[in-house]
N, C-alpha and C positions, 0 to 999 in steps of 0.2 A: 767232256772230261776235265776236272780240276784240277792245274796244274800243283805239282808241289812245294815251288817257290814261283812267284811274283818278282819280276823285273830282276832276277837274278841276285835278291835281296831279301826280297819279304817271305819268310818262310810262314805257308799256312799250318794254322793250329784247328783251327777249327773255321765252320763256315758258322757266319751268326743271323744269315740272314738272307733269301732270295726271292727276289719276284721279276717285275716285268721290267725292269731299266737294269738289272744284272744283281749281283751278288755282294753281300759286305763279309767278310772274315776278317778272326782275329787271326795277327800275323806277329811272327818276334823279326826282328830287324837285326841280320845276321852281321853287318858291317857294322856294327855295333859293340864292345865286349861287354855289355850288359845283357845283352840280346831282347833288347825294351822291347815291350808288347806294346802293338798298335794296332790300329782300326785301317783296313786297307778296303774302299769301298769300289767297285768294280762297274761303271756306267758304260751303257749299249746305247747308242742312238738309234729312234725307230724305224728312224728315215733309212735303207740302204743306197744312199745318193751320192756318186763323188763331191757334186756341187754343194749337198747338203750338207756332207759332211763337213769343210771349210768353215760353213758357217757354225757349226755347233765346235767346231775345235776354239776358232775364234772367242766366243763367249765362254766356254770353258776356260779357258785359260785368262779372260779378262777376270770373269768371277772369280776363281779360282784366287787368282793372286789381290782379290780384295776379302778374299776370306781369310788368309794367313795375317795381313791388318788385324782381322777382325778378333782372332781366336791370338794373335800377341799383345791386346790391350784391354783384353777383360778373361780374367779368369775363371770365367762362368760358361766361358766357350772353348770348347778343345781347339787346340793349337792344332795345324796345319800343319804337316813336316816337309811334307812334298807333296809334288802332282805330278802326272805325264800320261802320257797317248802313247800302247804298245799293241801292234795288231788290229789295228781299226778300233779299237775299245778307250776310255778314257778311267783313270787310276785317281782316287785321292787317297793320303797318307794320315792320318788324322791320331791325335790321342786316346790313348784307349783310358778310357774313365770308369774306375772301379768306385761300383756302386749299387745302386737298385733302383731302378723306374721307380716311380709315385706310383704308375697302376700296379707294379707287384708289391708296392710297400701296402695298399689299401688290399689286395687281394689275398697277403698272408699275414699283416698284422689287423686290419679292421680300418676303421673308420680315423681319419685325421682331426686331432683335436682343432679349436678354433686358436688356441695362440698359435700351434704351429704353422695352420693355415696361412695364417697374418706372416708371420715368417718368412714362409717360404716363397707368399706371393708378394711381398716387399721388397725382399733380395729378386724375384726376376723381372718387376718391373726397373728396379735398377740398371737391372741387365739392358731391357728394352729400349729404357731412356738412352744407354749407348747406342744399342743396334740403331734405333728410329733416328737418333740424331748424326748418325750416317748417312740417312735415305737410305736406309732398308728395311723389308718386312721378311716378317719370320715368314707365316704363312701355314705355320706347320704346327701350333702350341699345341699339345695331349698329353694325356698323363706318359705314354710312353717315350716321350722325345724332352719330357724332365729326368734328369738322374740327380738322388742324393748321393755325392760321394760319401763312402766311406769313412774317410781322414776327420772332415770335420761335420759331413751332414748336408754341405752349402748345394745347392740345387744348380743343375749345370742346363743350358741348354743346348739340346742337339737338334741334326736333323734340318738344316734350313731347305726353303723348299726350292728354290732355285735353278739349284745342278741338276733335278730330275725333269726341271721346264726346259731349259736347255737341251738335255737329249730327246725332246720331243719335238724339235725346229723343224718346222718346215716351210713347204713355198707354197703359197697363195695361188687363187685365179689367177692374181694381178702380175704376179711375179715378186713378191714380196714376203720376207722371211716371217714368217708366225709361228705361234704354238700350239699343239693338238689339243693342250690336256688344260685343265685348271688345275694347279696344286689345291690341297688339302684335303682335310679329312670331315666327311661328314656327321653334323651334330655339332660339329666344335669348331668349323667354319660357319662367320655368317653369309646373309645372303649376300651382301654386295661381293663377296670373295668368291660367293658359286658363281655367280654371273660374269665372272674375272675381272672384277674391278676392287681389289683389296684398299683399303686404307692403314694408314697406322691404325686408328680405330681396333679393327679389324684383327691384331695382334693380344688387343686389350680383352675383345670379346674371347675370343676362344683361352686367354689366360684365366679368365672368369668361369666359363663352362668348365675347366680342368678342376678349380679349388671348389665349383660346387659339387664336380663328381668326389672330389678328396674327404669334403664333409658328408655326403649324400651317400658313396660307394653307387649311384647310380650310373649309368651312360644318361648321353643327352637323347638318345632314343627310348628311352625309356620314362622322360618326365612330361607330363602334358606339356598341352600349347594354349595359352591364350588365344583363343579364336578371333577376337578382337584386335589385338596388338600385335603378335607373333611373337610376343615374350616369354619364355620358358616359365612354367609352374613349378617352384623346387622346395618354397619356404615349408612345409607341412612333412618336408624328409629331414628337415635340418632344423625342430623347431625350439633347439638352444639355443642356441649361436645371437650372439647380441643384435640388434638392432645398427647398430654401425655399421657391422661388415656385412649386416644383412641389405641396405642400401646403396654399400659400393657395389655389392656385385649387382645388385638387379640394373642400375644405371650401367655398369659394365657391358651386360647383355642384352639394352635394349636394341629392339630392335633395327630404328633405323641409327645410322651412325652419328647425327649433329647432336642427339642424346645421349651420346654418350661419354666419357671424360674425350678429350681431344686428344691429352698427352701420356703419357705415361709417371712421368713426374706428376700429375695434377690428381691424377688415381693413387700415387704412393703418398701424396699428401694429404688426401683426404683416408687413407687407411691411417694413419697416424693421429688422425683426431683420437678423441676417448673414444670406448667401445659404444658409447649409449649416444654419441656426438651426431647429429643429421649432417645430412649430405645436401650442399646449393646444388638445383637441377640443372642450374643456369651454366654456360661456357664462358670460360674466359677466352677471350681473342687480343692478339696485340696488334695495335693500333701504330705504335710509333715503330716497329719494324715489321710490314703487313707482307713481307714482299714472300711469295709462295713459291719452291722449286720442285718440278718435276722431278718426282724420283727416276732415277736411271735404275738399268736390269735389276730387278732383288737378286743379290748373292746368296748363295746357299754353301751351305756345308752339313757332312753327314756321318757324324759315328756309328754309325750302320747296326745299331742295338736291332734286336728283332722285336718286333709288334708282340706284348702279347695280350693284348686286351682289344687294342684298336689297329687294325691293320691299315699300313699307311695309305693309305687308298688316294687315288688322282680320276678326277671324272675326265673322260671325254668331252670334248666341244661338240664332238659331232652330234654324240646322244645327247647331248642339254640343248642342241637348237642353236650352238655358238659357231660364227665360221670363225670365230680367232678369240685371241687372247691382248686387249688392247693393252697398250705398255700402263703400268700401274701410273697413277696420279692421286694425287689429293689436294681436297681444296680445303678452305680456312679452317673448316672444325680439327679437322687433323692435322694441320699444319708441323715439320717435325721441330724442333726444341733447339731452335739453330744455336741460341744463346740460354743453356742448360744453367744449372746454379754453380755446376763447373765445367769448366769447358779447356780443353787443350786448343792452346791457338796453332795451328798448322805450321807446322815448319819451324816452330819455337821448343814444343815439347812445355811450356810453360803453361799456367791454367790460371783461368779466369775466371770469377762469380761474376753473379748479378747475370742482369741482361735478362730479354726475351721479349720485352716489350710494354713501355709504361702501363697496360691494365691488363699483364699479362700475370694472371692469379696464379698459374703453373710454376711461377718462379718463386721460391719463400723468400722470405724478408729474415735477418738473423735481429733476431729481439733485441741485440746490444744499438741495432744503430735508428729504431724505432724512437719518435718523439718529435718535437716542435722542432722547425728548420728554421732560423732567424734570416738566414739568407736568402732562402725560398718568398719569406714574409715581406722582407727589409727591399728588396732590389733584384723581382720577381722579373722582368726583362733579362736582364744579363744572367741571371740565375738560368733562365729554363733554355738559355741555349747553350751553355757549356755542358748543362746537364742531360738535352736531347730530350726535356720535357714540353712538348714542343705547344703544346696545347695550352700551356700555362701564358702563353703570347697575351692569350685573351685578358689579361688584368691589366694590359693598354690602353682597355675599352673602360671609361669611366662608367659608365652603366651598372655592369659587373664584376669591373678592376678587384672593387674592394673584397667582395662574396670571395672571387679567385686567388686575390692575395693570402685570406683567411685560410682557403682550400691548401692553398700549395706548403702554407706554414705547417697545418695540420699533416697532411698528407706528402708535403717535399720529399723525407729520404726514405718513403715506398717505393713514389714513381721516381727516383732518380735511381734507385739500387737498381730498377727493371730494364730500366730505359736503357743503357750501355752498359756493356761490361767493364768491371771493375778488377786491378790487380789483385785486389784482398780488402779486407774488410775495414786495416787499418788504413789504406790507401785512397779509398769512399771516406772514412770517420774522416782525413785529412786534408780534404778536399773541400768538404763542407765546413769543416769548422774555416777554411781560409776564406770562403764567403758570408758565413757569419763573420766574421772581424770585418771582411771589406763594407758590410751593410751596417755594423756599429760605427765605425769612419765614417763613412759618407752621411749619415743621418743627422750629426749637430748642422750640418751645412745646408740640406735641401731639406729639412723641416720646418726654419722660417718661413724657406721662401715659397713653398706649399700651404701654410698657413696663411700667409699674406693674399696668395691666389684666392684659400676660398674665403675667406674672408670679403675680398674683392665682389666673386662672383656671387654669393649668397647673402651680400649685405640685403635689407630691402630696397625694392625699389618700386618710386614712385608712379602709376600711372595718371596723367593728365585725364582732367573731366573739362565737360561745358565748360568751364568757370572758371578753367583753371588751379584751379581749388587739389589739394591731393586728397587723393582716395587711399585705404587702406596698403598697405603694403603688401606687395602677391608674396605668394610662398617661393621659396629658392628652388631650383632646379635639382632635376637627382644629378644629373650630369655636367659637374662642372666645366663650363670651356673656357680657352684662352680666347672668343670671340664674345662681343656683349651678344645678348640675346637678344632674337629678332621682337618686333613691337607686336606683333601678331601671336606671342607666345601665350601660353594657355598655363593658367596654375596648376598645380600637380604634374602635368607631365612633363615626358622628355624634352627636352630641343629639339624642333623639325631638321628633319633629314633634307639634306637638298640635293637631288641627281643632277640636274642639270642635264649638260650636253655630254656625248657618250665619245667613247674613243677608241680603235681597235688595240688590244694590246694582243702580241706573238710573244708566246714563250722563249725564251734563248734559242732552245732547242727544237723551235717547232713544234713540241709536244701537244698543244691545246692553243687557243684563240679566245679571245672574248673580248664586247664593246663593254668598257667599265666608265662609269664618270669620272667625266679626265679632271675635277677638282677634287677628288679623293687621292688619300696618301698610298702610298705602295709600299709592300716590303713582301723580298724576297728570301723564305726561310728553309729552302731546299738541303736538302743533305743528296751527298750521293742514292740513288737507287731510289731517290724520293722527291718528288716536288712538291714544294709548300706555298701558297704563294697568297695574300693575304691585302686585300684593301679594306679602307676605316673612310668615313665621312668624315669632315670637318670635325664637328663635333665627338665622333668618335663614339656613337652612337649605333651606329651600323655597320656591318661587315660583311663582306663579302669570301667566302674562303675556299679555294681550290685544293685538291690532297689528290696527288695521282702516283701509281707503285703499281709494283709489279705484280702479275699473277697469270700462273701457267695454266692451272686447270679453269674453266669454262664453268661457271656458277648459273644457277638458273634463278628464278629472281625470288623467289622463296630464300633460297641460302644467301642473295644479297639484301634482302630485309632482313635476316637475322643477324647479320653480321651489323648493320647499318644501324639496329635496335640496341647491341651492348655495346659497340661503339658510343652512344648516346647516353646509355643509361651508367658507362662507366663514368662518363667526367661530372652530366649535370645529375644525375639522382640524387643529390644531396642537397639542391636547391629545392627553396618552400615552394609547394604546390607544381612540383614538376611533373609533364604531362607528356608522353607520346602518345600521338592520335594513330590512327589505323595505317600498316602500310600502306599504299596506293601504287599499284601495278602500272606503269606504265606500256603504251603503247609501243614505244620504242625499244624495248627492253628494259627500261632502268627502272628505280625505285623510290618512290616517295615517300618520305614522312615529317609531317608537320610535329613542331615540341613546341613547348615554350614553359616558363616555368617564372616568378612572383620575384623582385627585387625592391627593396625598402633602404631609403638613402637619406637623412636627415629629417625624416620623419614623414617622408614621401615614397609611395608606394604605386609602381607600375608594373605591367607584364609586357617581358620581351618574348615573342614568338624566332621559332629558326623555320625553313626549309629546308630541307638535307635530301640530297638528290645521291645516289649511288647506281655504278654503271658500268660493264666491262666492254671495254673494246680491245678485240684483237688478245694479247697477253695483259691486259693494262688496266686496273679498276681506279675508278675518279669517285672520290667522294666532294660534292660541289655545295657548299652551303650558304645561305642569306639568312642574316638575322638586324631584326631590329627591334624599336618596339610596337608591340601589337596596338596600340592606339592612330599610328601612322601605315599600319599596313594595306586597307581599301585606297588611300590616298595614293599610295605608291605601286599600288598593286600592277599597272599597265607597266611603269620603267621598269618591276622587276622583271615582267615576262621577258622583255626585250632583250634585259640582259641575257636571261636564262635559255632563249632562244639563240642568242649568236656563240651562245658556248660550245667548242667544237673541239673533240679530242682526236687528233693524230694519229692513229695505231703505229706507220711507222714514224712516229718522233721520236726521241731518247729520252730516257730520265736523265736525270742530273749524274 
């Protein structure tokens, strides 16, 4: 029997909705003198278990009050008004949103044009950029759990899937609290989400599936399947619609998830190209903030609209062959949007651009602060570590100093907008122009005496014959040093490398171990949450470089050669004749790949090779590299194993 008011307040109007987790009606709010209408949604747990029940009030109530967070900082989500536990049953209080679902707006006006599409799904990946950069997933995207309001039109999201996993808790073989069911709905969830393993991804794909059913008026049941791929057949119901958005969605819904945008922001940026504009298939990943966090519970919340096209449906674990519901995760392709293009900093209420991470393509660049960096160019050391462009270190390397310094001029206030967040825009502009000045300063002073260096090093010089007699004059080195060159040097190339005798070095922190050549220089370029840690030869010809950070989810080595590949292809793919060779699986888990790529230096032309080794231990991924140049590499080939054998990473050490 349905009571006629609710908690001795919510007077029911009407019921808008019922199935198996209880009931949603619309209710007016009698302690109120408006007598506001609300969404009062009525959750049953399936479990009848005293012990159970703890545990689902428990999470109820954690969710719960991170969904009133969620629905007071984005007006695309109904505000929360209240919650509570009456009679064994759990209450939410929610806004009631006057409007009309997307599937009744396709079912009584027709088919959605393509700008509004563009519209509608730009406003709610904006949404998502919020939700996701919380660590939440919806879970739940269909045309029924979009409403356009009324008032202005703006698309609202309901319906999280959460609250309905929660009253499905229960207790394992083990004695361990689980869930029965998998949220979502079939067709417009993908696979990794049946199998209960959602990603942000995952939020992207079923927002896709909605805007082709909005163009199509089809369900996802009703569009073939690529037998091949698992990719939905849709283009030949939709065959106006530009070429643009005809690309975002199909990378939206591919099948498996590293294909698809990673972020939400990186999918509303590429909707904002022109309509005829191509889509890169490629992910961007950030490199200089990699550190990856376990999502905690997805919160849910639910205006309790009734289904009327797609009923909210939740599969059993039992019948899919599932004994549980592992806690959601996600690794590097979804990573969420810690440092979005705004960002409220916690506890300030203030907001922040920039950030995400130097070749993090997710983040836009604002066209006013795009152009040549003199600072980045001029006194590219000091430059890339205030700026947390950490990779630009390498223009220490006289090898490739120069190529890098050219890079970071060109390319300086991309990766410094990305790399840490910024007050504002004017904040960045004034930051940078303070190290251009410092690098027009310093330059009448250490240009002599630079000059005077190669000059020194590159004068000719003479080699002794029989006779005493001089012989032509060799060609100058690419790599100038502060040491004369050895008599054994060869024209054209680099300066030999010299290991020498090795020497164990201990992280601060314990973290990793390695035997380095104890007549190479060191420098430690760690930031919190990161270790950077970086040796040079003599001559500064070779490197050695450690990068170790954090990461919760468990990659297998396919997703750490992909990541390890644009890692790579972001810094050097701009160098002549640059080359990644085939991954190479390693036995131990980790992953190999050889690069190398063509430098040209007074008129002398060599090729540097790297090794790039990536690896996860425990929570912890190491990216380990050696480079030097490939003319010396059989020669040194035995000390590098050596090294590369005593390298040894921690699980429990500390980052920095």
């Amino acid at each position: 029997m349905i009571p006629e008011v609710i908690n001795n307040r919510y007077k029911i109007v009407k019921v808008l909705a019922e199935g198996g987790f209880g009931k949603t009606f619309l209710t007016e709010d009698t302690h109120l003198p408006s007598g506001r209408r609300c969404v009062v949604k009525q959750l049953k747990p399936i479990a009848d278990n005293p012990q159970i029940y703890k545990l689902v009030q428990d999470r109820f109530q954690r969710e719960a009050a991170i969904l009133e967070e969620l629905g007071s900082g984005n007006n695309q989500i109904p505000q929360l008004y209240a919650y509570f536990c009456e009679q064994g049953q759990f209450y939410l209080v929610q806004e009631y949103i006057q409007g009309k679902t997307l599937s009744h707006k396709v079912q009584t006006e027709g088919l959605i044009s393509e700008s509004d599409v563009r519209e509608i799904c730009k406003s709610l990946l904006q949404v998502l950029n919020y939700v996701h950069s919380k660590q939440i997933i919806h879970r739940d995207i269909k045309p029924d759990n979009i409403i356009l309001r009324d008032a202005n039109g703006a698309p609202v999201l309901i319906d999280f899937g959460a609250v309905r996993e929660s009253m499905a808790t229960i207790v394992n073989s083990q004695g361990y609290p689980t869930s029965s069911i998998v949220i979502g709905t079939p067709g417009f969830m993908p696979p990794e989400q049946a199998a209960g393993r959602p990603v942000y991804s995952s939020d992207l794909y079923s927002l896709a599936v909605t805007m082709i059913y909005s163009l199509t008026g089809k369900m996802p049941q009703q569009l073939p399947l690529d037998s091949r791929t698992g990719n939905i057949i849709w283009h030949e119901y939709a065959a106006n619609i530009s070429s643009g958005l005809r690309m975002v969605l199909d990378k939206a819904i591919a099948y498996n998830p590293s294909d698809r945008f990673p972020t939400a922001r990186e999918m509303l940026d590429a909707l904002q190209l022109p309509a005829d504009a191509s889509v890169d298939p490629t992910l961007a990943i950030s490199y200089n903030t990699p550190t990856i966090h376990t999502v905690p519970p997805t919160i849910a919340h639910s205006s309790g609209y009734p289904s009327q096209n797609v009923p909210p449906t939740v599969i059993s674990a039992n019948s899919g062959g599932l004994s549980s519901v592992p806690p959601t995760t996600i690794g590097s392709q979804s990573r969420p949007p810690e440092n979005i293009s705004q960002t409220a900093t916690p506890g300030t209420g203030s907001t922040w651009v920039g950030g995400g991470g130097t070749f993090n393509k997710s983040t836009p660049v604002p066209s006013e602060i795009r152009g040549w960096n003199w600072g980045a160019f001029l006194i590219s050391p000091l430059w890339c570590m205030t700026n947390q462009v950490w990779f630009g270190l390498l223009s220490c390397l006289p090898v490739i100093g120069l190529p890098i310094n050219l890079l970071l001029g060109l390319k300086g206030n991309t990766w410094a907008w990305r790399s840490r967040p910024w007050a504002s825009v004017p904040a960045f502009k004034s930051h940078q122009r303070g190290w251009t000045i410092a690098g027009l300063a310093v330059t009448p002073f250490w240009t002599p005496i630079v000059i005077i260096f190669y000059i020194a090093i590159f004068s000719p010089m003479s080699e002794p014959t029989a006779n005493n007699n001089k012989s032509e004059t060799s060609q100058s080195s690419i790599n100038p040093t502060a040491s004369p060159l050895p008599q054994n040097y060869q024209t054209g190339k680099f300066q030999e490398i010299e290991i020498g005798n090795l020497k164990n070095y201990k992280f601060k922190t314990g973290l990793f171990s390695i035997n380095v050549p104890e007549n190479w220089t060191f420098r430690d370029n760690s930031k919190p949450g990161e270790a950077i840690v970086l040796w040079q030869d003599r001559a500064k010809n070779g490197a050695i470089i450690v990068n170790i950070f954090a990461q919760q989810k468990q990659q297998n080595q396919q997703q750490l050669a992909e990541s390890l590949k644009r890692v790579l292809k972001s810094f050097f793919s701009s160098q002549k004749d640059f080359r990644l060779e085939q991954a190479e699986m390693q036995f131990d888990g980790s992953v190999k790949i050889n690069w190398s790529y063509t430098v040209t230096s007074e008129g002398v032309t060599g090729k540097l090779t790297g090794n790039s080794f990536i690896e996860q231990r425990g929570d912890k991924i190491s990216i380990f590299t050696q480079a030097l140049p490939l003319d010396q590499y059989d020669k040194l080939e035995k000390s590098l194993d050596l090294i590369l054998s005593s390298y040894k990473i921690n699980p429990s050490g500390s980052l920095p």
